[in-house]
CHARMM-style PDB file with segment names, atoms N, HN, CA, C and O in Angstrom:
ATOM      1  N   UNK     1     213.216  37.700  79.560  1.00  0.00      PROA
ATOM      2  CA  UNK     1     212.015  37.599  78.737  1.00  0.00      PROA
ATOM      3  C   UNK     1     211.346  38.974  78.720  1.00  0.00      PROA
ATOM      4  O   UNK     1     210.694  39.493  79.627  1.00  0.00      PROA
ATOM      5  N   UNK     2     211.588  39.382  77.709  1.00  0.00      PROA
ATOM      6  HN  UNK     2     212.117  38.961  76.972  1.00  0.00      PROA
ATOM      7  CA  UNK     2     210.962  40.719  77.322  1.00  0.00      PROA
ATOM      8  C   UNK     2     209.212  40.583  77.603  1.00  0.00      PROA
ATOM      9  O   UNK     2     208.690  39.467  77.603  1.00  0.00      PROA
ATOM     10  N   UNK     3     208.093  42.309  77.925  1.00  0.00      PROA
ATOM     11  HN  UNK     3     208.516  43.215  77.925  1.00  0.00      PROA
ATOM     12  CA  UNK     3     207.061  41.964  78.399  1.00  0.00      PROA
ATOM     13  C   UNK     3     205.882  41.268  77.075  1.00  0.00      PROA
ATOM     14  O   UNK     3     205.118  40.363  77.411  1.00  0.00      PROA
ATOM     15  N   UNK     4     205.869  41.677  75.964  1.00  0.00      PROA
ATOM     16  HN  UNK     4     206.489  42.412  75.691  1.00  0.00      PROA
ATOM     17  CA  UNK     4     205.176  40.838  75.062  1.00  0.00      PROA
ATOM     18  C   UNK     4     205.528  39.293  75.194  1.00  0.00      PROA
ATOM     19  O   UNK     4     204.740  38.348  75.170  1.00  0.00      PROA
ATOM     20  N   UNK     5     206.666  39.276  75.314  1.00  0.00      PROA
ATOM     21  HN  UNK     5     207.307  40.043  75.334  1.00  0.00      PROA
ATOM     22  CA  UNK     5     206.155  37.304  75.433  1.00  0.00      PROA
ATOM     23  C   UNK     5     205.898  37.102  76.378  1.00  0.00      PROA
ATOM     24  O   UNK     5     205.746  35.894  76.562  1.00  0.00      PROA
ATOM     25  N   UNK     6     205.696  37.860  77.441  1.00  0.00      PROA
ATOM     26  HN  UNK     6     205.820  38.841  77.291  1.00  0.00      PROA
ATOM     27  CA  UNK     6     205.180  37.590  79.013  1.00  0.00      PROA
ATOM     28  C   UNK     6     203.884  37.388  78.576  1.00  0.00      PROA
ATOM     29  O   UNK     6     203.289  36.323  78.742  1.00  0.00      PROA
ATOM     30  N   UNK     7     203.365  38.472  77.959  1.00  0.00      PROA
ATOM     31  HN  UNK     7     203.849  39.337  77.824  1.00  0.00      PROA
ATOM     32  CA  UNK     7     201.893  38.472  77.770  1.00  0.00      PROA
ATOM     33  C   UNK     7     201.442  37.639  76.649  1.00  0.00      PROA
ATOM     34  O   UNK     7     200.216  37.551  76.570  1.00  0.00      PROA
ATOM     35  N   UNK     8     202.028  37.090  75.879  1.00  0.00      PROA
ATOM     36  HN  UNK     8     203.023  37.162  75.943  1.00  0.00      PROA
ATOM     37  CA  UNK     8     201.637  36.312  74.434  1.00  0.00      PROA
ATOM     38  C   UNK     8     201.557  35.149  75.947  1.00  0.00      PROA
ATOM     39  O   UNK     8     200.435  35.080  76.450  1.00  0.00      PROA
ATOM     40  N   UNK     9     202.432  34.481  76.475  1.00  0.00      PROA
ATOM     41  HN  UNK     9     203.343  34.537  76.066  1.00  0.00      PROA
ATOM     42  CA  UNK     9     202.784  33.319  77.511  1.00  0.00      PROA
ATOM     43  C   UNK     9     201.424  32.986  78.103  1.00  0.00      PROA
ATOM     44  O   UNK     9     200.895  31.884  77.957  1.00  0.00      PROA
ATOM     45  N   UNK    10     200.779  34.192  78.912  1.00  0.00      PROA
ATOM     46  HN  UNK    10     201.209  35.087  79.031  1.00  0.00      PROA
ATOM     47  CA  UNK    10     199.767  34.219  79.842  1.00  0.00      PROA
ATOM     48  C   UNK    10     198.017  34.238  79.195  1.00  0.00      PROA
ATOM     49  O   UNK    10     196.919  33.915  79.648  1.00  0.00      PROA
ATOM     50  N   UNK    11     198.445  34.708  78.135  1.00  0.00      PROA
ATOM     51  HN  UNK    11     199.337  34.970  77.767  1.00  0.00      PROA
ATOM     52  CA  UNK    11     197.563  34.402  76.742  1.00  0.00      PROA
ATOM     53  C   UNK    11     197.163  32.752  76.789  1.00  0.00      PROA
ATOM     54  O   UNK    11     196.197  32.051  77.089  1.00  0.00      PROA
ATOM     55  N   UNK    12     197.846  32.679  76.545  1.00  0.00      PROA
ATOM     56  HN  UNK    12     198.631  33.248  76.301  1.00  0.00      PROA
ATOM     57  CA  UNK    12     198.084  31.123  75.925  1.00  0.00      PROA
ATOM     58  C   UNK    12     197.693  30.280  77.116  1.00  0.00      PROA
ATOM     59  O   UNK    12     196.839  29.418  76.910  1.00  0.00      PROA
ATOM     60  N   UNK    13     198.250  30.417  78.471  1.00  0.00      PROA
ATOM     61  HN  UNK    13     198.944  31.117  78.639  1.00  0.00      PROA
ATOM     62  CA  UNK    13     197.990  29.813  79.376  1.00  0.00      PROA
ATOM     63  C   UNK    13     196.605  30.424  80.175  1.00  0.00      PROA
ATOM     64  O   UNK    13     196.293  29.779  81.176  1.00  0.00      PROA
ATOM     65  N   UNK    14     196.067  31.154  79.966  1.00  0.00      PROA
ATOM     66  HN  UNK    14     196.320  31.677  79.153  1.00  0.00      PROA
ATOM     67  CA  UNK    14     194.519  31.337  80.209  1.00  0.00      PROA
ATOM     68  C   UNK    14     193.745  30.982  78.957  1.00  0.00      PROA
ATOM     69  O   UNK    14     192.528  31.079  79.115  1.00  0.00      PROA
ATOM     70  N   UNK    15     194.105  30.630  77.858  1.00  0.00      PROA
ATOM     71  HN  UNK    15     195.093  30.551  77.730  1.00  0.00      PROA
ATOM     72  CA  UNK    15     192.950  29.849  77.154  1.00  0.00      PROA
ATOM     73  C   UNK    15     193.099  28.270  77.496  1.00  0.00      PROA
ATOM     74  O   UNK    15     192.183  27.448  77.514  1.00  0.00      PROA
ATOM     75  N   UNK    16     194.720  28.007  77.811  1.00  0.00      PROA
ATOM     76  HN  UNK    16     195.463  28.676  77.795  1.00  0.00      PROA
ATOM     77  CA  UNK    16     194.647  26.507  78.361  1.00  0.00      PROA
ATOM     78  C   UNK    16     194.052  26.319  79.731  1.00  0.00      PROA
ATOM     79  O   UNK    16     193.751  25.219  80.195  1.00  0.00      PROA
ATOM     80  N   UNK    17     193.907  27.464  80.340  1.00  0.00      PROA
ATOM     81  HN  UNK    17     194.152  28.357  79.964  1.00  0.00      PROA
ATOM     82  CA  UNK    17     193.040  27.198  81.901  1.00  0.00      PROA
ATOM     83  C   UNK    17     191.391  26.990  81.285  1.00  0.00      PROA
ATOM     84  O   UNK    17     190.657  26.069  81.641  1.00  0.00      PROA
ATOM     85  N   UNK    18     191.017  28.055  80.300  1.00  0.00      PROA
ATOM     86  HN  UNK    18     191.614  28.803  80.010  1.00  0.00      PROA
ATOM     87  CA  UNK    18     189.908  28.000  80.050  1.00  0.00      PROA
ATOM     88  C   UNK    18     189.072  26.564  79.761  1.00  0.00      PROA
ATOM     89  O   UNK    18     188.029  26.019  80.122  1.00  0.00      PROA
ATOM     90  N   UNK    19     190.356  26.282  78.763  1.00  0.00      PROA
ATOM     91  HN  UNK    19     191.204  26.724  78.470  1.00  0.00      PROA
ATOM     92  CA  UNK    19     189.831  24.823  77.936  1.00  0.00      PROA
ATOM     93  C   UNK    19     189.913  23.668  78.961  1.00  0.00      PROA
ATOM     94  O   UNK    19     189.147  22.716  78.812  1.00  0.00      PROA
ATOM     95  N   UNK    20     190.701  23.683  79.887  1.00  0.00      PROA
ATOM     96  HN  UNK    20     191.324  24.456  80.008  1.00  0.00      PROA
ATOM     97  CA  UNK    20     190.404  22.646  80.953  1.00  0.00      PROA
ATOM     98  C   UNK    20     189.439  22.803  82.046  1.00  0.00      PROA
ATOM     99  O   UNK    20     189.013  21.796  82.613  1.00  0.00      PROA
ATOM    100  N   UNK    21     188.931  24.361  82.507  1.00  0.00      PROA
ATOM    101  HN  UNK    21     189.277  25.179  82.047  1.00  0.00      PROA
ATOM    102  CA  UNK    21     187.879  24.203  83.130  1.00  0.00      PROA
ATOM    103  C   UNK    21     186.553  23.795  82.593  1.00  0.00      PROA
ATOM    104  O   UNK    21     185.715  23.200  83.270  1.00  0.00      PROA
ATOM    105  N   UNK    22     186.363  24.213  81.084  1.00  0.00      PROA
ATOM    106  HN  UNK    22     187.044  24.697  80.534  1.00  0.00      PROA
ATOM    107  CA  UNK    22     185.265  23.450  80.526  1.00  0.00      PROA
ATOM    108  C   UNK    22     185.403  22.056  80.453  1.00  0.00      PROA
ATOM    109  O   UNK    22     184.383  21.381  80.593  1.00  0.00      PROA
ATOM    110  N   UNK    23     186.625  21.429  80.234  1.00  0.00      PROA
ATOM    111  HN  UNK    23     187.454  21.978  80.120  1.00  0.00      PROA
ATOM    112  CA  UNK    23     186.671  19.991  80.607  1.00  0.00      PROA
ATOM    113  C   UNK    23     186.041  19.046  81.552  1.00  0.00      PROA
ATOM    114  O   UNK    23     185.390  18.002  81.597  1.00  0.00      PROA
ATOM    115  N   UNK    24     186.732  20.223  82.487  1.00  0.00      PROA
ATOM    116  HN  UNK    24     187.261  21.070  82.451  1.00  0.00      PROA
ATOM    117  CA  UNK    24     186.238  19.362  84.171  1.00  0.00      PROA
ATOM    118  C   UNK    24     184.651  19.630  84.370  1.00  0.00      PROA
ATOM    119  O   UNK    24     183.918  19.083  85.194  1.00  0.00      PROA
ATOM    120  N   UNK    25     184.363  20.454  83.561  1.00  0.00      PROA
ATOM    121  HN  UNK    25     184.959  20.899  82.892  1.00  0.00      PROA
ATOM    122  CA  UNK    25     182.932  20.733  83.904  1.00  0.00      PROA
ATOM    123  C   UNK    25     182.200  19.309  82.824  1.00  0.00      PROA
ATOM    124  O   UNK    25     181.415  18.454  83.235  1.00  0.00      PROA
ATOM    125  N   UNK    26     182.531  19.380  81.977  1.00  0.00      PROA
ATOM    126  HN  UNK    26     183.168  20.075  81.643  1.00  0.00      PROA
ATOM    127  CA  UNK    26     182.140  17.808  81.168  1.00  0.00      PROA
ATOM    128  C   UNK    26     182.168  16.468  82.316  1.00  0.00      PROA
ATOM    129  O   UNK    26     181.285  15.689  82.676  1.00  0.00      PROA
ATOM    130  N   UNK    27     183.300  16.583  82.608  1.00  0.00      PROA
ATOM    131  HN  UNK    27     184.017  17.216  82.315  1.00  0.00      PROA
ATOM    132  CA  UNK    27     183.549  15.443  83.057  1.00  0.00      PROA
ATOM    133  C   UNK    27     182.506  15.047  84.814  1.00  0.00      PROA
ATOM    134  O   UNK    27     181.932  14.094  85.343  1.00  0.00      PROA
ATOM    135  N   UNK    28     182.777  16.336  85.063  1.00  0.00      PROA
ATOM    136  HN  UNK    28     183.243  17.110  84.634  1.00  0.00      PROA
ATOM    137  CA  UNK    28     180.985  16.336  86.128  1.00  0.00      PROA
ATOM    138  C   UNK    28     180.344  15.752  85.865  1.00  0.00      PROA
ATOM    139  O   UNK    28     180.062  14.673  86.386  1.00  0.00      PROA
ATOM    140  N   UNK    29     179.750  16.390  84.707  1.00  0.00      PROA
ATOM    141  HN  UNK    29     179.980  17.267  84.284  1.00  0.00      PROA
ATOM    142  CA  UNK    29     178.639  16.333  84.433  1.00  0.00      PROA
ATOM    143  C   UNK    29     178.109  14.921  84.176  1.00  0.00      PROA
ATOM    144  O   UNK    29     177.018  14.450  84.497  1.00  0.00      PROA
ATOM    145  N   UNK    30     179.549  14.121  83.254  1.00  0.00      PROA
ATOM    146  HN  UNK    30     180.435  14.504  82.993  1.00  0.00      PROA
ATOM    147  CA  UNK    30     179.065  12.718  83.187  1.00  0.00      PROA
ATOM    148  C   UNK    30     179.454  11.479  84.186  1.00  0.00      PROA
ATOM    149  O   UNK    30     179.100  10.323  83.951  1.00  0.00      PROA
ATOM    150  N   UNK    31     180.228  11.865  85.331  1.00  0.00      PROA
ATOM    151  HN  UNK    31     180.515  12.804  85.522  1.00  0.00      PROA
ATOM    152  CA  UNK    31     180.201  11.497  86.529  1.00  0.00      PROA
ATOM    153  C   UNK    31     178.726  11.403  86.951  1.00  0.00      PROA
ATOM    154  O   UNK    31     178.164  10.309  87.012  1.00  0.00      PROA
ATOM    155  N   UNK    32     177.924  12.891  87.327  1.00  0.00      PROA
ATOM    156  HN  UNK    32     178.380  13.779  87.278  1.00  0.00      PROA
ATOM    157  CA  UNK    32     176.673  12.844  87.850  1.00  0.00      PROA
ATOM    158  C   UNK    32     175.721  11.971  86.939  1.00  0.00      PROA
ATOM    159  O   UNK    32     175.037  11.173  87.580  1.00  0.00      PROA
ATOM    160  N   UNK    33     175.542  11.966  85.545  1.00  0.00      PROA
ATOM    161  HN  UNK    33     176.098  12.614  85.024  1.00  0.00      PROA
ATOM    162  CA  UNK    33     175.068  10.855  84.841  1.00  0.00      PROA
ATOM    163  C   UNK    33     175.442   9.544  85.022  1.00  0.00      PROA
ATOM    164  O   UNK    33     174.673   8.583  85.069  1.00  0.00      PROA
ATOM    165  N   UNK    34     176.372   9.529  85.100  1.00  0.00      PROA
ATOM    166  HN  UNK    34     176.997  10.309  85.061  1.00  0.00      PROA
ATOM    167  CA  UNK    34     177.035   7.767  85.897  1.00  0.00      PROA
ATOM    168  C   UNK    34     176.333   7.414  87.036  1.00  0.00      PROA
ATOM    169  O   UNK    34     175.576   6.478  87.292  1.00  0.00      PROA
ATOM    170  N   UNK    35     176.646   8.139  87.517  1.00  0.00      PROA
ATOM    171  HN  UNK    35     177.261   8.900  87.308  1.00  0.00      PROA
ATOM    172  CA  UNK    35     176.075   8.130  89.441  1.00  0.00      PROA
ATOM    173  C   UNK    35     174.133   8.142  89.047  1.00  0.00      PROA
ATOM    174  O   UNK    35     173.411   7.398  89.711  1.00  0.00      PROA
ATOM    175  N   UNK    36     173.940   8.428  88.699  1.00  0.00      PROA
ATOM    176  HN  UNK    36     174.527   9.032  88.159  1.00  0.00      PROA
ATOM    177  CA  UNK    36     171.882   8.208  88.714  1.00  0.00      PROA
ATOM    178  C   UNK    36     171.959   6.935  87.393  1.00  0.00      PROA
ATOM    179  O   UNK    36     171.061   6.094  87.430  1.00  0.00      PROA
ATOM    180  N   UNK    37     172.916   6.827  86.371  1.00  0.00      PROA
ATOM    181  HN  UNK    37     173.646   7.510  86.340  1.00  0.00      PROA
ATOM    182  CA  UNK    37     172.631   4.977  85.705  1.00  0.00      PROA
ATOM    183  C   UNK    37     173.188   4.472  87.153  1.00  0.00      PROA
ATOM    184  O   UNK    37     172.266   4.017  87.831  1.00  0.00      PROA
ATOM    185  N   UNK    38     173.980   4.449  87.559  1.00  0.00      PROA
ATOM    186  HN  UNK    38     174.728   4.819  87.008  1.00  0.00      PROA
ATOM    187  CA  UNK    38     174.495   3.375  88.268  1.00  0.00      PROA
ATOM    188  C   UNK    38     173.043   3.301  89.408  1.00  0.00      PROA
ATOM    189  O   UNK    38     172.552   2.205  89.681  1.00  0.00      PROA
ATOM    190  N   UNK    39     172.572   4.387  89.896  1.00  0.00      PROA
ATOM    191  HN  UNK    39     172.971   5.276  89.674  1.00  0.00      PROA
ATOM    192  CA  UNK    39     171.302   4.389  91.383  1.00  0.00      PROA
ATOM    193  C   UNK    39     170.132   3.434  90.173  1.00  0.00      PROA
ATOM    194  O   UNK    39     169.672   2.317  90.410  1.00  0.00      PROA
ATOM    195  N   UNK    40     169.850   4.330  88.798  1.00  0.00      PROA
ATOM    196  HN  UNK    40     170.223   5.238  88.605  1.00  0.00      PROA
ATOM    197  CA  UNK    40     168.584   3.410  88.557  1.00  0.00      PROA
ATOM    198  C   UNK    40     168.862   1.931  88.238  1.00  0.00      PROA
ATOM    199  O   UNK    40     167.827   1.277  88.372  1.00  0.00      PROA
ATOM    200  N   UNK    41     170.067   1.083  87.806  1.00  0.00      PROA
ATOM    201  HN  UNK    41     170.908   1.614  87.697  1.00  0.00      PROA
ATOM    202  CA  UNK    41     170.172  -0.210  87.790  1.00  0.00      PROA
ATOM    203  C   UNK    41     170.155  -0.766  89.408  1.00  0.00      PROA
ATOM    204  O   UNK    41     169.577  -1.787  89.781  1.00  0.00      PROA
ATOM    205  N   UNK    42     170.939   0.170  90.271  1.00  0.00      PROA
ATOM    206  HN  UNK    42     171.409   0.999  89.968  1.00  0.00      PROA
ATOM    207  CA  UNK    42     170.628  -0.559  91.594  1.00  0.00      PROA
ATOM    208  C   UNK    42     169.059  -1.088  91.999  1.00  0.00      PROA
ATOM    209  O   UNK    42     168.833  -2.209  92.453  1.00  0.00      PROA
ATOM    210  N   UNK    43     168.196  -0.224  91.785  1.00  0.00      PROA
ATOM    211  HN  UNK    43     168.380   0.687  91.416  1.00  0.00      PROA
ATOM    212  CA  UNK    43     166.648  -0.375  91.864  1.00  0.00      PROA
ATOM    213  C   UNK    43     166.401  -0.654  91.093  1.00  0.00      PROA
ATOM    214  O   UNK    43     165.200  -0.597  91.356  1.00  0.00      PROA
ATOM    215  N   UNK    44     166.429  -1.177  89.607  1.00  0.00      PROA
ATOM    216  HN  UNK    44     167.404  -1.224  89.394  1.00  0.00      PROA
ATOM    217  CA  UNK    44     166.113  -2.433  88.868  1.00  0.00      PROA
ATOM    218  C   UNK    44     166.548  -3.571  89.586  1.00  0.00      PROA
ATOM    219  O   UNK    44     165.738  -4.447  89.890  1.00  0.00      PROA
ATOM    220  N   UNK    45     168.065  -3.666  89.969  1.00  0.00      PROA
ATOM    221  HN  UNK    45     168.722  -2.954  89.722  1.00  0.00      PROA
ATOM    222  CA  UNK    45     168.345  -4.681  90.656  1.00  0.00      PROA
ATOM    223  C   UNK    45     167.219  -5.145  91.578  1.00  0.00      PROA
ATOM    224  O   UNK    45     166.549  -6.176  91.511  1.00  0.00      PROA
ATOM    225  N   UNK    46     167.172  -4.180  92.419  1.00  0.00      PROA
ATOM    226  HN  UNK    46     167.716  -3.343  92.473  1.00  0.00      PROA
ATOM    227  CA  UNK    46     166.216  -4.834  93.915  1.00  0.00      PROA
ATOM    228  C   UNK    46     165.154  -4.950  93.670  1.00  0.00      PROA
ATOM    229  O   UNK    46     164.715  -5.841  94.397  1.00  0.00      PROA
ATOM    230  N   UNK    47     163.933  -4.332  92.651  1.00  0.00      PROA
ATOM    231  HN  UNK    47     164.289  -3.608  92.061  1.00  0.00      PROA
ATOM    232  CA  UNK    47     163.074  -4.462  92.031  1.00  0.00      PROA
ATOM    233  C   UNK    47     162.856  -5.994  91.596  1.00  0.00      PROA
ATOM    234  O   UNK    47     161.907  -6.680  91.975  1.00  0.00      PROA
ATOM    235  N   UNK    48     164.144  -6.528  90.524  1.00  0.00      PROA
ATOM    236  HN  UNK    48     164.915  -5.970  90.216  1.00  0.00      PROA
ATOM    237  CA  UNK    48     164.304  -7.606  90.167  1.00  0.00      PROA
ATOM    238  C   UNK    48     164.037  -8.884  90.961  1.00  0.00      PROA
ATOM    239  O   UNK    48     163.283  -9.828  90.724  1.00  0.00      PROA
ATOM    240  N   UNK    49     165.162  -8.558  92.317  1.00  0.00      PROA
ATOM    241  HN  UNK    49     165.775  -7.792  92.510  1.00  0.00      PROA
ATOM    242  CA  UNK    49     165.051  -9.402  93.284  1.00  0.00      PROA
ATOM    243  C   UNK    49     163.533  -9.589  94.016  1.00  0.00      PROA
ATOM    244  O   UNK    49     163.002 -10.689  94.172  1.00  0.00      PROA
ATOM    245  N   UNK    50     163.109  -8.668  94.315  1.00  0.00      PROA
ATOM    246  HN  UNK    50     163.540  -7.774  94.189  1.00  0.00      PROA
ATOM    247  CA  UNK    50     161.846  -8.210  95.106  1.00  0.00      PROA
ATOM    248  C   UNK    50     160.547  -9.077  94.821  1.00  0.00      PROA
ATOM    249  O   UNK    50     159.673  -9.437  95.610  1.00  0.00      PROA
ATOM    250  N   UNK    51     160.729  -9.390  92.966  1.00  0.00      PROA
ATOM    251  HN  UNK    51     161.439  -9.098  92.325  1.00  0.00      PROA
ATOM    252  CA  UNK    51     160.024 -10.175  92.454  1.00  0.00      PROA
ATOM    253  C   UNK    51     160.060 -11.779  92.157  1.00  0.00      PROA
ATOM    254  O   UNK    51     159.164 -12.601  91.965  1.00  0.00      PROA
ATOM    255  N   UNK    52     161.520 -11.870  92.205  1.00  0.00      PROA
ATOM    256  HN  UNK    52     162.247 -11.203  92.361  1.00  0.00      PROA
ATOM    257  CA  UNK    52     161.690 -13.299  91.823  1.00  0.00      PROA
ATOM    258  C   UNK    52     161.386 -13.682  93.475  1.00  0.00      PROA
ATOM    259  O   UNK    52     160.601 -14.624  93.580  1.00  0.00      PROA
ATOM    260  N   UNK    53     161.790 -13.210  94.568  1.00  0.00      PROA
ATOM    261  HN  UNK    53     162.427 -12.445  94.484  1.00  0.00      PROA
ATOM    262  CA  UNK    53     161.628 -13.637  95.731  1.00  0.00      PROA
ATOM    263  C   UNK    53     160.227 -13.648  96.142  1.00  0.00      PROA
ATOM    264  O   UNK    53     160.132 -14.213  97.231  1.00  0.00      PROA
ATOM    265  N   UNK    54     159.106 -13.243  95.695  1.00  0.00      PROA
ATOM    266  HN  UNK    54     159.184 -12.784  94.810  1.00  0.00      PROA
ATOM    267  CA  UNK    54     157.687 -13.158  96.046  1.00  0.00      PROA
ATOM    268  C   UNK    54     157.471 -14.574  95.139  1.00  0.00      PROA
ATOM    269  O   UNK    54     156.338 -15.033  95.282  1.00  0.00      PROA
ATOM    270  N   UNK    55     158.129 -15.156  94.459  1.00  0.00      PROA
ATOM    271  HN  UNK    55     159.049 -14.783  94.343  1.00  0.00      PROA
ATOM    272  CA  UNK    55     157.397 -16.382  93.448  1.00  0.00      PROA
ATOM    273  C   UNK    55     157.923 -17.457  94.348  1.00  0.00      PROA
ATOM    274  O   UNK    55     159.044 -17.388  94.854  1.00  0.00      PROA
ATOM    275  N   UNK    56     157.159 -18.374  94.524  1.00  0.00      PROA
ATOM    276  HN  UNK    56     156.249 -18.430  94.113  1.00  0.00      PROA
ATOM    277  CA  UNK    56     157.636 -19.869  94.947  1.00  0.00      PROA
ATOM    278  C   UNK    56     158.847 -20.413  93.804  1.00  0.00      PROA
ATOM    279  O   UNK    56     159.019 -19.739  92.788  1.00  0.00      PROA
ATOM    280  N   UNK    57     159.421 -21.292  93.967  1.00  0.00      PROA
ATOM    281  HN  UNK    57     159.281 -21.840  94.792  1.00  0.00      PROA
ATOM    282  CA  UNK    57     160.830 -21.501  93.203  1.00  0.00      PROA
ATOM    283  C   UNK    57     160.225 -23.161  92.172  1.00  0.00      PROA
ATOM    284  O   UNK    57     160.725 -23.624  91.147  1.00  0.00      PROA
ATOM    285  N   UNK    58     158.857 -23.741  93.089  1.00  0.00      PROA
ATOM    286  HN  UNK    58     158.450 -23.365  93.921  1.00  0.00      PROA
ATOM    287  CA  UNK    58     158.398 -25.122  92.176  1.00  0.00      PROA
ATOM    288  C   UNK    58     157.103 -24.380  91.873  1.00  0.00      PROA
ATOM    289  O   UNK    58     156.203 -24.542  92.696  1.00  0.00      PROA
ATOM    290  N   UNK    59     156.875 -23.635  90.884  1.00  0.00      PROA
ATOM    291  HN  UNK    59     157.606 -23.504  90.215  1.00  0.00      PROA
ATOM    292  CA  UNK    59     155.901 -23.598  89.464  1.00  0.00      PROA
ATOM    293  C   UNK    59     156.214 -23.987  88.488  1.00  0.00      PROA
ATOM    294  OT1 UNK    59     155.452 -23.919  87.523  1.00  0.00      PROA
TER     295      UNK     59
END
């Protein structure tokens, strides 16, 4: 393999590194958004509970 297609090769495969590190950085990002919906329904949850359990059950 002559050195231009070495370098056309490494081209190509540092814009495909590029385009997958911005990926993984997406995919963080909506991991960490997952992770705080998933914490604020937990505390709706217990919130929820917190209240139905303060009511007597015969009103």
């Amino acid at each position: 393999m002559n050195l231009e297609k070495q370098e056309k090769l490494v081209s190509e495969l540092d814009a495909v590194i590029e385009s997958l590190e911005k990926e993984i950085i997406e995919v963080c990002k909506l991991n960490n958004n997952i992770k705080v919906q998933l914490d604020d329904m937990e505390k709706d949850e217990l919130l929820t509970l917190a209240w139905i359990s303060a009511y007597p059950k015969d009103l």
